[in-house]
C-alpha positions as CSV (number, residue, x, y, z in Angstrom):
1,X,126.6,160.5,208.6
2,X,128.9,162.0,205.9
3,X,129.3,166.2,206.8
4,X,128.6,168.5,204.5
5,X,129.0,171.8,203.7
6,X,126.8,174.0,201.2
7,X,129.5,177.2,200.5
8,X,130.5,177.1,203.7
9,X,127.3,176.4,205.3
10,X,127.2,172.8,207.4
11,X,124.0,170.9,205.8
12,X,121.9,168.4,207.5
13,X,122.0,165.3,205.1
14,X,118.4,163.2,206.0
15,X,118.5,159.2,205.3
16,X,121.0,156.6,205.5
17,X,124.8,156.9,204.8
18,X,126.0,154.1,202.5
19,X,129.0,153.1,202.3
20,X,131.6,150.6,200.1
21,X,130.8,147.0,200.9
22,X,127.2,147.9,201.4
23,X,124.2,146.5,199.6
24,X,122.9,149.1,196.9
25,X,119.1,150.0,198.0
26,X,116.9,150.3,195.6
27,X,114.5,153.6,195.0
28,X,112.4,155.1,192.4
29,X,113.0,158.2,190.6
30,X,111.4,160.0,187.2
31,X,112.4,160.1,183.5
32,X,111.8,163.0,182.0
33,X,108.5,162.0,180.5
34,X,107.3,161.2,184.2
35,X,107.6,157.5,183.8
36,X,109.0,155.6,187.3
37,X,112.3,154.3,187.4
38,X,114.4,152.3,189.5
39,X,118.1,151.1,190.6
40,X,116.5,147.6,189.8
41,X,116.1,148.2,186.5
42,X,119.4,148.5,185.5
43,X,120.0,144.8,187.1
44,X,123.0,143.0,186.0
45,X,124.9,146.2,184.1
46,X,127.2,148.5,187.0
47,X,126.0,151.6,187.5
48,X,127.4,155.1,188.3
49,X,125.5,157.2,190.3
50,X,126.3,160.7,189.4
51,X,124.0,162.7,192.1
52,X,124.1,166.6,191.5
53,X,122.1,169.4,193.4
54,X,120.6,170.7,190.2
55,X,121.9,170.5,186.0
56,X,121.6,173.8,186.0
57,X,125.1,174.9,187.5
58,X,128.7,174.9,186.1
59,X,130.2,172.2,188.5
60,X,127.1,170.0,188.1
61,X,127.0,170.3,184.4
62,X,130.7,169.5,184.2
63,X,130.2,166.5,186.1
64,X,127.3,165.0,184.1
65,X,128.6,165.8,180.6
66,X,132.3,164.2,182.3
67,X,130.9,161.2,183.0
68,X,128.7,160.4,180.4
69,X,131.5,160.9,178.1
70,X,133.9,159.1,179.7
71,X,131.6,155.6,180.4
72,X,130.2,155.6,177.5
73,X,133.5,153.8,176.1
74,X,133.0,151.1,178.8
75,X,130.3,148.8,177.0
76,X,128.2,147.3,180.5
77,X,128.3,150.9,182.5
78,X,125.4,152.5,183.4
79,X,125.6,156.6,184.5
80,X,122.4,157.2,185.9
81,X,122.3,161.5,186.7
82,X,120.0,162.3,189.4
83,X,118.7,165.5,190.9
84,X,115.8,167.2,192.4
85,X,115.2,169.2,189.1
86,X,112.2,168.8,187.9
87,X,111.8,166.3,184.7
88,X,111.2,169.0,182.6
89,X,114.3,170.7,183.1
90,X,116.3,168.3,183.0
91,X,114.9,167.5,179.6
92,X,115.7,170.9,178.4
93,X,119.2,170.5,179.8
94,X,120.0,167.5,177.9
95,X,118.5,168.9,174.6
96,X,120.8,172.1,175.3
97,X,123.4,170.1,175.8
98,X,123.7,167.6,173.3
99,X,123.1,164.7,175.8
100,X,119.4,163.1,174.9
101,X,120.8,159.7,175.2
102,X,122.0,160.5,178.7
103,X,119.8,159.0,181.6
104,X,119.1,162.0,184.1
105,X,116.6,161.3,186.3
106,X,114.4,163.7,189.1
107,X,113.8,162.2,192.4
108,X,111.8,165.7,193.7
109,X,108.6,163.8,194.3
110,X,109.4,162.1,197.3
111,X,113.2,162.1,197.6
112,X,113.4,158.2,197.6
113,X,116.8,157.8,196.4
114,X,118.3,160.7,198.1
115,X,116.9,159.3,201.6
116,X,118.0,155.7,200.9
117,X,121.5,157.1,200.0
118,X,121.7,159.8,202.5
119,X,122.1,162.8,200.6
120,X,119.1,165.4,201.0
121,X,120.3,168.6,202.1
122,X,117.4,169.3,205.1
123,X,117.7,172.6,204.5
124,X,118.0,172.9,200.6
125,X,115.6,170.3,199.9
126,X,118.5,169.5,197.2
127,X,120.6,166.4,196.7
128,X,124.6,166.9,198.2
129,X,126.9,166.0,195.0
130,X,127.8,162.3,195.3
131,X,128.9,159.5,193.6
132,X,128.1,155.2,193.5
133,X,129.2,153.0,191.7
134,X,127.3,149.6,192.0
135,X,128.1,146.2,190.4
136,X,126.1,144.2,188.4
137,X,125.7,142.2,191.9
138,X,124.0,145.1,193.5
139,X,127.1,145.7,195.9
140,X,128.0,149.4,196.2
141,X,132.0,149.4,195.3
142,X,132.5,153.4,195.4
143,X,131.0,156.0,197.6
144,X,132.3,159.5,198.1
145,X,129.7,162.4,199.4
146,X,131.7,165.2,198.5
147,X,132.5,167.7,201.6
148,X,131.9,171.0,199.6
149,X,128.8,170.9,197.7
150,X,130.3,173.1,195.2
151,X,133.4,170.9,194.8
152,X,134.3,168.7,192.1
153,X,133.8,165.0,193.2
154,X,137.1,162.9,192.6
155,X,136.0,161.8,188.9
156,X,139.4,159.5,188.7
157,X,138.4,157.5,191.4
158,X,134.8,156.9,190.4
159,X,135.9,155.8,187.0
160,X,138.3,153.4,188.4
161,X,135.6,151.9,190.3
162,X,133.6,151.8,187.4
163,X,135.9,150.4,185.1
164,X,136.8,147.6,187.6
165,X,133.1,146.6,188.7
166,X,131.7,143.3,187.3
């Protein structure tokens, strides 16, 4: 598994590690009106997975406005946000921020996508700031779990990625 560190602190990641090359597993998460949503729904577009302990902070709100600003010139690119916020704030942190169009989704009901990607903090019950990109073919073509939770993930990289996915 990918190590960790919350401010220091080692975290205990629960699920599976993924990793470039690997087949992108599907999951279920929630809109912000409660509705179910999954990495199968976005079939056939690439996705970036921006994955963010909670909107609510500076570095996490950095990286989702970063991103959704910078794919949104890049026509078949999907950024799908996710965190363990509720829906509800989520929602008021889009409207806050200007971003309603953004998709930001919550996976605190049963941390689906955050065990099939490997990034629940045990002892958070938070997701550890990660990126994916997936192609259209479902094959994961970027992972990076980033090593200090409180880092910046390494935004050129994951935008190459992007940009390159079919």
């Amino acid at each position: 598994m990918a190590e960790v560190t919350f401010k220091g602190n080692p975290m205990t990641l629960v699920g599976t590690e993924i990793k470039t090359g690997d087949k992108a597993p599907d999951f279920t998460v929630l809109a912000n009106d409660l509705s179910e949503v999954k990495l199968s729904d976005y079939k056939g577009s690439v996705r970036l997975i921006s994955v963010v302990p909670s909107v609510d902070t500076g570095v996490c709100a950095v990286q989702t406005k970063r991103f959704n600003e910078e794919i949104a010139n890049l026509g078949n690119v999907q950024v799908l946000t996710i965190s363990a916020d509720l829906p509800f704030a989520q929602a008021r942190w889009a409207n806050e921020n200007g971003l309603n169009d953004a998709k930001i989704f919550s996976d605190y009901r049963d941390l689906s996508f955050g065990e099939a990607y490997g990034v629940v903090m045990k002892e958070l019950r938070l997701l550890a700031r990660s990126v994916f990109v997936i192609d259209s073919e479902d094959n994961v073509v970027h992972a990076e779990y980033v090593s200090e939770v409180t880092n910046h993930p390494d935004y050129d990289s994951a935008l190459a990625a992007a940009k390159q996915a079919k």
